[in-house]
N, C-alpha and C positions, 0 to 999 in steps of 0.2 A: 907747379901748374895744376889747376885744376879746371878741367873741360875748358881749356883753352884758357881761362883767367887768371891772371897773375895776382895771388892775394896780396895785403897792404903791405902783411910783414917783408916781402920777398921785393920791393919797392926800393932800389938802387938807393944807395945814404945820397947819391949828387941832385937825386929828382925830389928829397925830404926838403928843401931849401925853405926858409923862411917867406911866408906871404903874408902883407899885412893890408889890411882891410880896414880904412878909415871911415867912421859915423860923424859929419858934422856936427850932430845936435847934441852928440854925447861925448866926443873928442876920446872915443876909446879906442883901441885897437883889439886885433883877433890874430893868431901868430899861429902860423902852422904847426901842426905836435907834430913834436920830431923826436922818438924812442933814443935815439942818443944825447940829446940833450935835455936832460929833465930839468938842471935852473931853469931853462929857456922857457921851461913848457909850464914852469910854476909863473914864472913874473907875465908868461902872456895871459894866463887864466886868473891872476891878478887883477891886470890890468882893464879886467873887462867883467869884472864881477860884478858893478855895478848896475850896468846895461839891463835894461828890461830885456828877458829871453822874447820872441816873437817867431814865428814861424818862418819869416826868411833869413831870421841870423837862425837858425837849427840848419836852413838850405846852407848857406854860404859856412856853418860850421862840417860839413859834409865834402861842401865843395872844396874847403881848408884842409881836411883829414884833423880837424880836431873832433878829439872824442864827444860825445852829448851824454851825460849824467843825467837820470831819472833814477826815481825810489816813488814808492807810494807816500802818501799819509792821507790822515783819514781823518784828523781832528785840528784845533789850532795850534797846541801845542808844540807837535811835532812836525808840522808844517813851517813854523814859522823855525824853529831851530834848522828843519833842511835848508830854508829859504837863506835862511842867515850863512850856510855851507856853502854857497853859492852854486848850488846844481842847477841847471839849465830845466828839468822838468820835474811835477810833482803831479803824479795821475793819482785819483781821487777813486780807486782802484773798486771794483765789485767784489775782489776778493774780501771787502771790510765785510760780507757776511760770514766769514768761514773767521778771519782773524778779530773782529769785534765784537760777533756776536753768536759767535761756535756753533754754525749753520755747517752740517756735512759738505758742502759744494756752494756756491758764489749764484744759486738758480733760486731763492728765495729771496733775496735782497728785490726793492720796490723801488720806483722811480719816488715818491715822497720822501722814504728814506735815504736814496744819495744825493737828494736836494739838502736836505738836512747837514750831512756829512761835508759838501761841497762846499758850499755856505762857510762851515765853521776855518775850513780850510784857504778859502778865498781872501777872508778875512786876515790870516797872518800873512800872507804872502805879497811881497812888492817886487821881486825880480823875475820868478822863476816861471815857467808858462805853466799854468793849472788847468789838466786834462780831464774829464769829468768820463768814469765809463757810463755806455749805455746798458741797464743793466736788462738780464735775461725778458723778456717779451714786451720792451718797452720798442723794440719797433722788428719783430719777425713776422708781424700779421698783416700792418699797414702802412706803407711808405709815406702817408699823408700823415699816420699818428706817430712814426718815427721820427718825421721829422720835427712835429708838432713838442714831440717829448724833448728833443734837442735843441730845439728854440727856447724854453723853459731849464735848462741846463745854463742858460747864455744870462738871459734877462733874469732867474729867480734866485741863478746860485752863482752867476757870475764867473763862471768858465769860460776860458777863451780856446777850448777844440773838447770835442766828444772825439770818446776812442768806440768802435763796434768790431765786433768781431764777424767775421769769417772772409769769402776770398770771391771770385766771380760772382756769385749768387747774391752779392750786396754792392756790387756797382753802380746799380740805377739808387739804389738809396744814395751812394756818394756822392754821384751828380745833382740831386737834390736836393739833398744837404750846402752842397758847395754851391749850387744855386742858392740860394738860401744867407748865404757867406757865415756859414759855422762851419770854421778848421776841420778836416777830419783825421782823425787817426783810425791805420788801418789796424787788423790784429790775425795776423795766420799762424798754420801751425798747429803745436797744442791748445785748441782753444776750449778753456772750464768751461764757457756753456754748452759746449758739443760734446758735455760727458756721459752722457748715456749713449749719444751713436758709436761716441771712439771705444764705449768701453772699458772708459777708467781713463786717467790719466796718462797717457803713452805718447812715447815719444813719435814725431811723425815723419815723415817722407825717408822711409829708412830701403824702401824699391825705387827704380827709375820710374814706375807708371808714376810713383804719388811724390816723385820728385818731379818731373812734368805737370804736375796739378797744381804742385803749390810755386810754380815757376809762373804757371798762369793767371794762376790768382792771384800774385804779386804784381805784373803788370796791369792786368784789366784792372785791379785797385786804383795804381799809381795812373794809369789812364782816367779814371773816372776821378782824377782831381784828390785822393788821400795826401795831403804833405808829407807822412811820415809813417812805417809800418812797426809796427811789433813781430821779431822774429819768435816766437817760444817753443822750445823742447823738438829741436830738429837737430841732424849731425852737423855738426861744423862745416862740413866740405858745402854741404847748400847754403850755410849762412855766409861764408863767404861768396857763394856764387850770386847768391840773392842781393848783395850789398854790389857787388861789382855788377852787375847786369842795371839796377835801379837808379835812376836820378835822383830820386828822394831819398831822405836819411833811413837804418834800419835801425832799431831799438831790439835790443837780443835780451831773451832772458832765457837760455838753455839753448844758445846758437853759436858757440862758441864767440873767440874773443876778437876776429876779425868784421864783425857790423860794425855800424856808426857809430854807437853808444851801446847801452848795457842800461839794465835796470830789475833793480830786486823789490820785492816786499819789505818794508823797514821792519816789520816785527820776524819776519824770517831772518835779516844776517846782524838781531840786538837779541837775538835768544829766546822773544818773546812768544812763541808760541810749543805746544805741548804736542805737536809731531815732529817724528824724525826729517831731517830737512829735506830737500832734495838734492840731488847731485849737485845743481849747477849754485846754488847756497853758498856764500861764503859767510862764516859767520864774525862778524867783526867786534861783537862784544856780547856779553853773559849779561846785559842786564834783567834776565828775570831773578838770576840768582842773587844778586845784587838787592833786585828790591824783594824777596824773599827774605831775604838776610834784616833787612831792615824791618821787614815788618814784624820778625819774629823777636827784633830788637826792642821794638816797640812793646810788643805784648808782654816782653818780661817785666820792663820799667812801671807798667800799669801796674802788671802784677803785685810788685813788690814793693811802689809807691813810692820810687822815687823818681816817676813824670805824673805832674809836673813837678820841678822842684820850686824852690821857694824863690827864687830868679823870674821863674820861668811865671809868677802868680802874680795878680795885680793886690793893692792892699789900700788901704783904708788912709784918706791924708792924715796927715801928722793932727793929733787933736780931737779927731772924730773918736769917739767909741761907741759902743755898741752895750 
């Protein structure tokens, strides 16, 4: 138990029972994940891969205790391969200035350039809900040009919710926004653009005062209409308590394994980037080494003149000379 909440893990196996959740128009179903039965949990995320992700199947995947998958991406390519993985979210993340375009911190990237990004990404994707961030001063000055830049996220790049960050202090933007009917996503915690007040990147609510803050700033959010928060770089024990205390889904990335879903940087857990990771990092493949490997494959073949080879060359029709 913590402060009175009983986490998911600790959830009697008789109250894990299978619920299933019928969609008319798409004849799919949703099957409660149940940590003992993992066939079970594979034929029900099966069975529903198809289904357009939307904001009230993320609710009703919350209300099911099935997990919500998200990762970034940032181009088509790898948008459409996640899309085709069947993840539920694909945030079109601001980090793409630090992993795309090797920016020290995610505070330079422009609203012209994540429309760009967006775009490319909108374009591969047909199931998975595409979250577009709002990036650093694209609305901290003016609640009329925030919301102005997030209607433009909708109609130019074709996202269906902006993610913003921080926690009370961005309420009246939310009701705005949701006035407005553009999804929001919230984002507390470690949040990149509050890197010069936090200090650097630090993990947050590690006192009860600033576990009381971000206790509040999660509801005032989910009060001011957010569908969905992002937990990042907090202890476990709050990311459980923030998931249990919230209506709406929590998205953890450095919140332990008890929130809703989970979500990583794709070029963080495929190897692709040239800092050490962070803790909560899992890395699930080496592909830099990989395409390292091949390109140094490449340069020897040039080198040595055997790419192309004679296969590999077009040639002159039968008859023709020269």
């Amino acid at each position: 138990m913590i402060g009175g909440i009983r986490p998911k893990s600790q959830t009697p196996p008789g109250e894990r029972h299978a619920v299933e959740l019928h969609w008319e128009s798409t004849k799919m179903s949703l099957t409660t994940f149940d940590p003992a039965r993992p066939a079970a949990n594979k034929q029900a995320s099966g069975s529903a891969a198809t289904a357009k992700v939307t904001v009230p199947l993320l609710q009703q995947k919350k209300e099911l205790r099935h997990p919500i998958t998200a990762v970034t991406a940032y181009d088509y390519a790898t948008a459409r391969l996640i899309d085709e993985a069947g993840l539920d979210v694909i945030l079109v993340g601001d980090s793409l200035a630090m992993v795309m375009q090797g920016q020290p911190d995610t505070l330079a990237i422009t609203v012209d350039e994540m429309l760009v990004y967006t775009r490319g990404v909108r374009r591969a994707v047909k199931r998975a809900l595409v979250v577009a961030d709002m990036p650093f001063g694209s609305y901290h000055t003016d609640e009329r040009e925030g919301v102005a830049n997030a209607i433009r996220f909708v109609k130019e790049a074709g996202a269906e919710a902006v993610k913003i960050e921080g926690g009370a202090n961005r309420a009246s933007l939310v009701r705005r926004l949701s006035d407005a009917e553009i999804p929001v996503m919230g984002h507390i915690g470690l949040t990149p653009q509050s890197v010069h007040r936090m200090g650097g990147y630090k993990v947050q609510g590690k006192t009860l005062a600033a576990v009381d803050r971000l206790r509040a700033d999660a509801l005032a959010l989910q009060e001011a209409g957010c569908f969905s928060i992002v937990l990042e770089g907090m202890p476990r024990e709050l990311g459980t308590i923030l998931t249990a205390e919230l209506e709406i889904p929590t998205i953890g990335i450095g919140a332990g394994p008890d929130t809703d879903g989970q979500i990583l940087v794709l070029h963080d857990m495929l190897s692709l980037t040239f800092a050490p990771p962070a803790k909560f990092v899992r890395r699930y493949a080496d592909i830099g080494a990989s395409i390292q490997a091949a390109i140094g494959e490449y340069k020897q073949d040039v080198e040595s003149r055997s790419f192309p080879s004679e296969a590999e060359s077009y040639h002159l029709p039968t008859g023709v000379q020269l």
